[in-house]
C-alpha positions as a printed NumPy array, in Angstrom:
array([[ -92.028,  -12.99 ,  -48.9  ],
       [ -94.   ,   -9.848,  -47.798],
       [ -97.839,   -9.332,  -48.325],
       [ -99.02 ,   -5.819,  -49.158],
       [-102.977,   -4.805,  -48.965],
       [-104.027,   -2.655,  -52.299],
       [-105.385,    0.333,  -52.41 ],
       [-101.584,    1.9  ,  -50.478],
       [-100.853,    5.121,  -51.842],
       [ -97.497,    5.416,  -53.956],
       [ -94.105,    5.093,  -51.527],
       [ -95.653,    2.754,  -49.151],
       [ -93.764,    0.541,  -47.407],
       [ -93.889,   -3.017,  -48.932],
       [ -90.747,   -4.682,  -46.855],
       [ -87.09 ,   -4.944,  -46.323],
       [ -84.352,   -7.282,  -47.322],
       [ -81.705,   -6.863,  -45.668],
       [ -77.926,   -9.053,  -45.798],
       [ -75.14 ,   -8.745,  -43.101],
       [ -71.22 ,   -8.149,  -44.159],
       [ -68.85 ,   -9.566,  -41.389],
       [ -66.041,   -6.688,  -42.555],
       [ -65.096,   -3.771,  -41.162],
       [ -65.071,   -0.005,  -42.609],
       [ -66.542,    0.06 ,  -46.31 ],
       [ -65.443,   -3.847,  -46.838],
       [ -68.42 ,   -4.18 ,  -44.518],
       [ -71.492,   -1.701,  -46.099],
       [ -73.681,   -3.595,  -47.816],
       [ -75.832,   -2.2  ,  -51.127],
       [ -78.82 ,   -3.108,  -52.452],
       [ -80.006,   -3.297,  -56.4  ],
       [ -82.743,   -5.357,  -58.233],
       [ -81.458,   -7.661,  -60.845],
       [ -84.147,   -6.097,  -63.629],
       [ -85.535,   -2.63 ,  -63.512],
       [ -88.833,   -2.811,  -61.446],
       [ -91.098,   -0.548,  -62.612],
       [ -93.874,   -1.332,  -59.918],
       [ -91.108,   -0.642,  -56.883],
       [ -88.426,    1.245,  -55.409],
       [ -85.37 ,   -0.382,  -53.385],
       [ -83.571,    1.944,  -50.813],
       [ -80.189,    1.031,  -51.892],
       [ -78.949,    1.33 ,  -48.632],
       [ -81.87 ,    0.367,  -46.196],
       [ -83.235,   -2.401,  -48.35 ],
       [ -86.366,   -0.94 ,  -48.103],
       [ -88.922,   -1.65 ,  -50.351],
       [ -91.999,    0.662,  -51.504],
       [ -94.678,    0.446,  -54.082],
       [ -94.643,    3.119,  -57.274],
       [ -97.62 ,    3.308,  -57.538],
       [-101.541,    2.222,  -55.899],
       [-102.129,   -1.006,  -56.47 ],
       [-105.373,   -2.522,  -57.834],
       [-105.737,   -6.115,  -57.415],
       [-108.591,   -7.011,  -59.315],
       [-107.056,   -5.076,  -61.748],
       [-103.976,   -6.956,  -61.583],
       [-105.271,  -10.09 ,  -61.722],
       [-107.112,   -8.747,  -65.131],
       [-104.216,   -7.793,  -66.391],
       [-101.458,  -10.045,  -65.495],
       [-103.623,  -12.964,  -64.347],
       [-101.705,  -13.259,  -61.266],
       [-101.624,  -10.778,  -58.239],
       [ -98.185,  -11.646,  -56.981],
       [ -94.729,   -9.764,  -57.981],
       [ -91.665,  -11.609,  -58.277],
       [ -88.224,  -10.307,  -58.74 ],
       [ -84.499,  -10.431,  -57.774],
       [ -82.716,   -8.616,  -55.049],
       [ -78.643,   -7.982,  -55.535],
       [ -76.838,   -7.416,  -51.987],
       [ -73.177,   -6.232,  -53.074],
       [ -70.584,   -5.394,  -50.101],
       [ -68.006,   -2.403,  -51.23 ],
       [ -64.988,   -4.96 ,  -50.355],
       [ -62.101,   -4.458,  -52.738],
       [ -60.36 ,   -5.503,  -55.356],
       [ -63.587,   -7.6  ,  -55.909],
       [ -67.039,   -6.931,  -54.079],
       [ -69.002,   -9.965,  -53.014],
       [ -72.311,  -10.588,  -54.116],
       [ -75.536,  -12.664,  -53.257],
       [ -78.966,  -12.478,  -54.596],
       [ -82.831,  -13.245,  -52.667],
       [ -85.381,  -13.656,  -54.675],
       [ -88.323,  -11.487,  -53.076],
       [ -91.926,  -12.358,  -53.681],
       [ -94.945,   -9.072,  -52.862],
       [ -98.343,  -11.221,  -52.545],
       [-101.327,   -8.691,  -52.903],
       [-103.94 ,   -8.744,  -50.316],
       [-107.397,   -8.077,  -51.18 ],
       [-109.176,   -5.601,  -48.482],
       [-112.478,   -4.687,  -50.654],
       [-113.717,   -7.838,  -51.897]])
């Protein structure tokens, strides 16, 4: 869970996620991915970091989507072979209002 004040210019940092591989070498790197394309942000697929696309507005958002909290799915994937092992965190950005 992370909670982000509007008004942040685009590529602010929202949070990270972050997973921990036991492995060593490339069995161990871990990768990040959402599970659906996220229009509203960007995940550093290997620092887990999270930023915002664009400035948020929440009154706006709250208008528009009648709710001023972003939910989505996080994939952490290690590079083990033959298979890669997977987990998933399901991430929630809670808008803060700082002109209201």
């Amino acid at each position: 869970t992370f909670y982000f004040e509007e008004e942040q210019r685009a590529g602010s940092f929202v949070g990270k996620v972050s997973a921990v591989d036991k492995d060593f070498g490339p069995n161990g790197e871990v990768r990040y991915s959402f599970e659906m394309v996220q229009p509203d942000f960007e995940l550093h697929t290997i620092s887990g970091e999270i930023t915002n696309t664009y400035q948020f507005d929440r009154e706006s958002l709250m208008r528009r989507r009648g709710t001023a909290v972003f939910s989505f799915t996080v994939i952490a994937t290690d590079q083990g072979l033959p298979q890669p092992l997977k987990d998933q965190a399901t991430v929630h950005v809670y808008m803060k209002d700082i002109n209201d």
